[in-house]
N, C-alpha and C positions, 0 to 999 in steps of 0.2 A: 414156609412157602416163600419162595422169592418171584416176587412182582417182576422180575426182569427177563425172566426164564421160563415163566408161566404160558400155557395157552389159554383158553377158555377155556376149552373141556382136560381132565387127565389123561399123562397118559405115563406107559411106563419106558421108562430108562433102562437100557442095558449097559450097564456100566461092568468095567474088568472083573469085580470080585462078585458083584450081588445085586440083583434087578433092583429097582427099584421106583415108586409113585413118584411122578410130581402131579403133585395136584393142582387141579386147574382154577382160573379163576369165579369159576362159575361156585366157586364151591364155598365164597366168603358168602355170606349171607347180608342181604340187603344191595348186593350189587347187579345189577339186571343184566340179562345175556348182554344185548345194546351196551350198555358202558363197559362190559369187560372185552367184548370184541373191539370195540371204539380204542381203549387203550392199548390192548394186542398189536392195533396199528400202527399204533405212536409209537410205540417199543421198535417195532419191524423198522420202521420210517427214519428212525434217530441209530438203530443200526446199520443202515443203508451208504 
């Protein structure tokens, strides 16, 4: 999973050879929808 690339929820990629998950942040355990959308922002924000 890379934290920088992530959304909240999964989704998949269609990439040239072969689909594929990224999985979302929602899916680390013990991180609350609120703090993984909180950081989804950050992430957006500091790409911006």
């Amino acid at each position: 999973m890379d934290v920088m690339h992530s959304d909240v929820d999964s989704t998949l990629e269609d990439l040239p050879e072969v689909p594929a998950v990224q999985l979302g942040l929602r899916m680390i355990r013990g991180l609350r929808g609120h703090s993984a959308g909180a950081c989804v922002q950050h992430i957006q924000l500091q790409a911006a």
